[in-house]
N, C-alpha and C positions, 0 to 999 in steps of 0.2 A: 504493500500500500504506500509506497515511499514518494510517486508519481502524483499521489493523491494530499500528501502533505505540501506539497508546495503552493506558496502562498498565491492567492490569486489579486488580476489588478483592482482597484476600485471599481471600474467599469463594470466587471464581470459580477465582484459581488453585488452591485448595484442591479442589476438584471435579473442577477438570481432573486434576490429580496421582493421583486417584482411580484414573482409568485406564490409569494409567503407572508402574505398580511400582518400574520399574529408574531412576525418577527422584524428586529430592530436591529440596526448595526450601533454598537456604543461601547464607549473606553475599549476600542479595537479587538470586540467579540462580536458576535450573535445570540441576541437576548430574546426571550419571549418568558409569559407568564400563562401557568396551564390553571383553568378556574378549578377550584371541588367544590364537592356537594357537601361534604366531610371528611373531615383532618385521616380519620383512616383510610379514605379512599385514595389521600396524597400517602400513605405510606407504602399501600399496593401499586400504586403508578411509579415511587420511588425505583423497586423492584424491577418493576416493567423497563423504566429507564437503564438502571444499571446494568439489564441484559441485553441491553442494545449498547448498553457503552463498550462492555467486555467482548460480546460480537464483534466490534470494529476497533477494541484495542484505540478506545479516542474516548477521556473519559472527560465528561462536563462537570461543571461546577454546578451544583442542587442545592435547594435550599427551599423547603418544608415551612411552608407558612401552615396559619391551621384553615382557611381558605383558597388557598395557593400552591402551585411548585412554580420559582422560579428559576429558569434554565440561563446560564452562559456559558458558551464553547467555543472555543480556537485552537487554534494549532500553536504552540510552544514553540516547535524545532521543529523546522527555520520557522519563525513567529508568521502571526499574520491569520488571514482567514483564509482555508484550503477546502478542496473538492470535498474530504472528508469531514470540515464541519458541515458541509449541506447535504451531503449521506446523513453525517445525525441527524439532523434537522429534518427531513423529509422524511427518515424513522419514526420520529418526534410527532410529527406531524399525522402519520397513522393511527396513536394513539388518539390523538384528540373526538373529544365526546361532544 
């Protein structure tokens, strides 16, 4: 997946973001907020999350609101936003209820 880390131009993530509403480019990540119904339901979507992180070896920053998950992801090395944060993000994205 090493073709998939490299970082992409503004342009592109621009384009991409096009078709991804519930997501924002900020402090040079990919941010979105997943709503719940109930704080356990954010612990099962946690779950959910994490086996897509461990699938692609790309893990996101989480954080468990008791109304809320929100998500931040980029690539580290070499920094930046790559092919493989919007693989997560489009995973991400399947969940949504």
């Amino acid at each position: 997946m090493s073709g998939l880390r490299d970082a992409l131009d503004p342009e592109e993530i621009s384009t991409r973001l096009l078709a991804l509403p519930h997501w924002r480019m900020e402090s040079a990540a990919l941010h979105s907020v997943l709503p719940l119904k109930a704080y356990l339901d954010g612990v099962e979507l946690i779950a959910q999350l994490a086996q897509i992180a461990e699938e692609l070896d790309h893990h996101p920053r989480l954080t468990l609101n008791y109304d809320s998950i929100a998500i931040r992801v980029n690539t580290h090395l070499p920094p930046g936003i790559s092919a493989l944060d919007f693989l997560f993000v489009e995973r991400v994205e399947g969940l949504r209820s």
